[in-house]
C-alpha positions in Angstrom: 10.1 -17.5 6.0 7.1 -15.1 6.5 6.6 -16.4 9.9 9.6 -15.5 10.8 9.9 -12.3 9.9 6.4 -11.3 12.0 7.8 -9.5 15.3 5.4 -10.6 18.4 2.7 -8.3 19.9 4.1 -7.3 23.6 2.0 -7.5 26.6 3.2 -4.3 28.1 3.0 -2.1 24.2 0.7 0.4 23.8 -1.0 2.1 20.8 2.3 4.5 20.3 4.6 1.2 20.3 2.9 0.4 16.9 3.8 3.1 14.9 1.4 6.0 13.4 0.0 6.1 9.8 -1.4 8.5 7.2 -3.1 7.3 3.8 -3.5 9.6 1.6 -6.3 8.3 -0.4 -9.9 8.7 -1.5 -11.4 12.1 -3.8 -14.9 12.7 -4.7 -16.9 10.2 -6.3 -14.2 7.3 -5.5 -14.0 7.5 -1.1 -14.5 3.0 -1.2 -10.1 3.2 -2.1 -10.0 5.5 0.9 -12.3 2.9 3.2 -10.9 0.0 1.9 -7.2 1.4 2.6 -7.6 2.1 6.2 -9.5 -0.8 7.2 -6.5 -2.9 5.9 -4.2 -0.7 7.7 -6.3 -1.0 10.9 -6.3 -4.7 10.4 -2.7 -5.3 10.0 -1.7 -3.8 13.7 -1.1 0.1 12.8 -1.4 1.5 16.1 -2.7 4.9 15.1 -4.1 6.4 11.6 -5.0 9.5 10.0 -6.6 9.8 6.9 -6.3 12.3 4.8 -9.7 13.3 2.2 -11.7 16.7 0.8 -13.5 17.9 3.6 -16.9 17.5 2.0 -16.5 13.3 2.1 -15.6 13.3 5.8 -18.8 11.5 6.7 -17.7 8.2 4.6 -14.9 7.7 6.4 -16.2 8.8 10.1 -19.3 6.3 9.9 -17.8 3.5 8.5 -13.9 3.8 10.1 -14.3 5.3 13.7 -11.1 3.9 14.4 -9.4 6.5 12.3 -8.7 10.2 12.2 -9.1 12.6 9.7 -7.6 15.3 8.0 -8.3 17.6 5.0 -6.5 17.7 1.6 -7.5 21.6 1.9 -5.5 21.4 4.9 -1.9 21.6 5.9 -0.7 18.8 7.2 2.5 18.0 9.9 3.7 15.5 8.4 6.8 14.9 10.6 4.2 13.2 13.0 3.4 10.2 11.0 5.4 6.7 11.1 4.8 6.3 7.8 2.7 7.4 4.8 0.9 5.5 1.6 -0.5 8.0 -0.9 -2.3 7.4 -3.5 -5.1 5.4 -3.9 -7.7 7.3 -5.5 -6.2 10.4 -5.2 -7.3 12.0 -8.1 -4.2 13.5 -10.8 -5.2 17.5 -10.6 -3.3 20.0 -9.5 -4.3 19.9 -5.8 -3.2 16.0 -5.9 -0.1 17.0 -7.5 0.9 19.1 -5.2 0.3 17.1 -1.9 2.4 14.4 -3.6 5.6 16.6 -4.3 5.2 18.1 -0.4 5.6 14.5 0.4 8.0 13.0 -1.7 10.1 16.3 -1.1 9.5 17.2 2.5 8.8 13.7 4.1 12.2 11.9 4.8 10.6 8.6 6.9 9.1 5.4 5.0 6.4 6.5 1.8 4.3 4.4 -0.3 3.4 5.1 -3.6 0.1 3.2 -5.5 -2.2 3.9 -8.1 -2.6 7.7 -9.1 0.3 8.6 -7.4 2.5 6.4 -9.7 0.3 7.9 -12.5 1.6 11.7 -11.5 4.8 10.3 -11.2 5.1 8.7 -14.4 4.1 12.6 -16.0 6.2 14.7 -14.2 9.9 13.6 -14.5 10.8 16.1 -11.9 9.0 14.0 -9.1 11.5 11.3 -9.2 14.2 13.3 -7.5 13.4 13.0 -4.2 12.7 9.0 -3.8 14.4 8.2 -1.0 16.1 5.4 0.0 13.1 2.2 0.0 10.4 4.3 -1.3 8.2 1.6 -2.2 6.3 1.5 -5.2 3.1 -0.9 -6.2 2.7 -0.6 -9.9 0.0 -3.1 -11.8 1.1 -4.3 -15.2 0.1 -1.4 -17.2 1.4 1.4 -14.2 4.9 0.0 -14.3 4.9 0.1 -18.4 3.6 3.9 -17.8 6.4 4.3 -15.3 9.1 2.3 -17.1 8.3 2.0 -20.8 6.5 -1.0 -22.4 7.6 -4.3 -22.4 6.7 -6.9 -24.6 6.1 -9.6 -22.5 6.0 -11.0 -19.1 9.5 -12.4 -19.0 11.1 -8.5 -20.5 9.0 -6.9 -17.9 10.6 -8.8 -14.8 13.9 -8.5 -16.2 13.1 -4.1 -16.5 12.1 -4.5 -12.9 15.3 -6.3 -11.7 17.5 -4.0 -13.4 15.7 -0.8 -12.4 16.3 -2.5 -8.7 19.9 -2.7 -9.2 20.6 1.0 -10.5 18.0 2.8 -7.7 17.3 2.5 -4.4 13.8 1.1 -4.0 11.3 -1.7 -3.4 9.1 -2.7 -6.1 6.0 -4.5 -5.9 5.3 -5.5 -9.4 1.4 -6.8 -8.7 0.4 -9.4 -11.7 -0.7 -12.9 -11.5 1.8 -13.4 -9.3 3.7 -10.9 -7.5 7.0 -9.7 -7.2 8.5 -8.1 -4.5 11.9 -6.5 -5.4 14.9 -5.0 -4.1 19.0 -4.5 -5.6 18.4 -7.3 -7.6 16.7 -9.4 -4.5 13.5 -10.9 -5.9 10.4 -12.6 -4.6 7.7 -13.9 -6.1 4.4 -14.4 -3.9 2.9 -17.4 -4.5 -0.5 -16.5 -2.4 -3.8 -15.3 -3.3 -6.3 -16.1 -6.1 -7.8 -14.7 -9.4 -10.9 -13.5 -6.9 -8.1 -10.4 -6.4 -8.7 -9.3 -10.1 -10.8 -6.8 -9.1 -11.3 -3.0 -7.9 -9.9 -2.5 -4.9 -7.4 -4.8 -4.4 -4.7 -3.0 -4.1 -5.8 -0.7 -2.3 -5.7 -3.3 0.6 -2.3 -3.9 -0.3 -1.1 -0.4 0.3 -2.9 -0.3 3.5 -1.4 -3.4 5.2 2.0 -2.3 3.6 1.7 1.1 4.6 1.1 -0.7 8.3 3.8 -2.6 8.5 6.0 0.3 8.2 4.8 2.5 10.7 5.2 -0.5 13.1 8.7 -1.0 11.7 9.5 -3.1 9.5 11.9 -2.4 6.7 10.1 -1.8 3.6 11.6 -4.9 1.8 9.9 -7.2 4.6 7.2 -4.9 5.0 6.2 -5.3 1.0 7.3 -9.1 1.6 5.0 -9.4 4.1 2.2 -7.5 3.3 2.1 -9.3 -0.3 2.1 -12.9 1.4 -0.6 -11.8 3.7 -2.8 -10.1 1.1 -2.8 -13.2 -0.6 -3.5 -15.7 2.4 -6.3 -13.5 3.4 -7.7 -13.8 -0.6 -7.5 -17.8 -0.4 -9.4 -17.9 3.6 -12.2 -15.7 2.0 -12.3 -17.6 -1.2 -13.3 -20.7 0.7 -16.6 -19.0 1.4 -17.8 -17.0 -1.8 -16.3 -18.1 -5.4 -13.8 -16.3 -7.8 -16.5 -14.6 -9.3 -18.0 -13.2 -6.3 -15.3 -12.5 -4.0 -14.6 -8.9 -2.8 -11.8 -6.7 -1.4 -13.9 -6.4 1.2 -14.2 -9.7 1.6 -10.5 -10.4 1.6 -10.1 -7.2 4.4 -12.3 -9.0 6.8 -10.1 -12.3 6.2 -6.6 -10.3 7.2 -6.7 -11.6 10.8 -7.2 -15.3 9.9 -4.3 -14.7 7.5 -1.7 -13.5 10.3 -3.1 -16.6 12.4 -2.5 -19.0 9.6 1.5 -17.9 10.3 1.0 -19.5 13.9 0.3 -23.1 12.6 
């Protein structure tokens, strides 16, 4: 099914065919989300990104990403430009990050992404969920969607929250547990790729990156969360074949994202 969803790389496209992306990401102290979130989205066939990060941790992400832009969180940003946008990893839950997220969620009318401290500042200020759009997607952990959602008190209750919170709002949810389920109106997936080597920092990170790729090259966000979960996974069980659970990375699994999107060709 995945295979066929994957629309061909043309011979005559050029960087601007595949759509441009901005990751909001990364704050002092924590710049490896930021890093690990644009190499995924460089790696899953963005044609352009921007990242956005405090001005004084620009030399992380210029020595080890050349391939990406930059711009400032002190900064203004246009964000009319961008294909698509995934904010949040690492962002930090001050003020400052508060307030880049509303300028999004309120101002930005294309495809958004919404992980890790941005679901955090979303799940304290209850006027933030106004503006979701229309396939906003949102990657909540276990504990992130209790935060969002209230607590459930087991596996089986929590599924059943997600499905009817699909049905009564207008949004994709990637529910990220053992395995992972990709929802939309009552439409539900459940990945059955990747490996317990992902139970670490920085895993979804990647997620949001390829995700937040797939959208700014097009895809509807329900196969573009459909997708980038299946892919994630793939690229977790290639790179498990040479380390072990213990001592696989989310680096590891980055640099395995290209054998993954081959595997689809077999």
């Amino acid at each position: 099914m995945i295979a066929g969803l994957i629309k061909p790389r043309v011979a005559d496209s050029h960087k601007g065919t595949y759509g441009h992306s901005l990751l909001i990401a990364g704050n002092k102290g924590r710049m490896g989300a930021a890093v690990l979130s644009a190499r995924a989205c460089l790696r899953t066939g963005t044609g352009l990104l921007t990242v956005n990060i405090p001005v004084e941790e620009r030399f992380i992400l210029q020595t080890t990403i050349p391939e990406a832009m930059l711009i400032f969180r002190e900064d203004k940003i246009e964000l009319d430009k961008y294909s698509a946008i995934g904010i949040g990893p690492a962002l930090g839950t001050d003020i400052a990050s508060i307030k880049i997220l509303s300028d999004v969620l309120y101002q930005y009318k294309k495809n958004i992404l919404l992980d890790a401290d941005a679901l955090t500042i979303l799940s304290e200020r209850a006027e933030l969920w106004n503006p979701l759009q229309q396939g906003t997607i949102l990657t909540p952990h276990v504990k992130e969607f209790d935060r969002l959602f209230g607590e459930s008190d087991n596996k089986t209750e929590r599924i059943n929250k997600a499905l009817d919170i699909s049905k009564k709002y207008p949004w994709v949810i990637v529910l990220k547990d053992h395995e992972t389920l990709i929802i939309e109106n009552g439409d539900a997936y459940i990945s059955n790729t990747g490996n317990a080597g992902l139970a670490k920092g920085g895993s979804g990170d990647i997620l949001s990156g390829m995700i937040t790729a797939l959208l700014a090259q097009g895809y509807t966000p329900f196969i573009a969360a459909k997708i980038g979960v299946y892919l994630h996974g793939v690229a977790a069980d290639i790179a498990v074949k040479e380390q072990s659970l213990e001592s696989l990375l989310a680096s590891d699994v980055v640099e395995k994202i290209g054998a993954a999107f081959k595997s689809l060709l077999v």
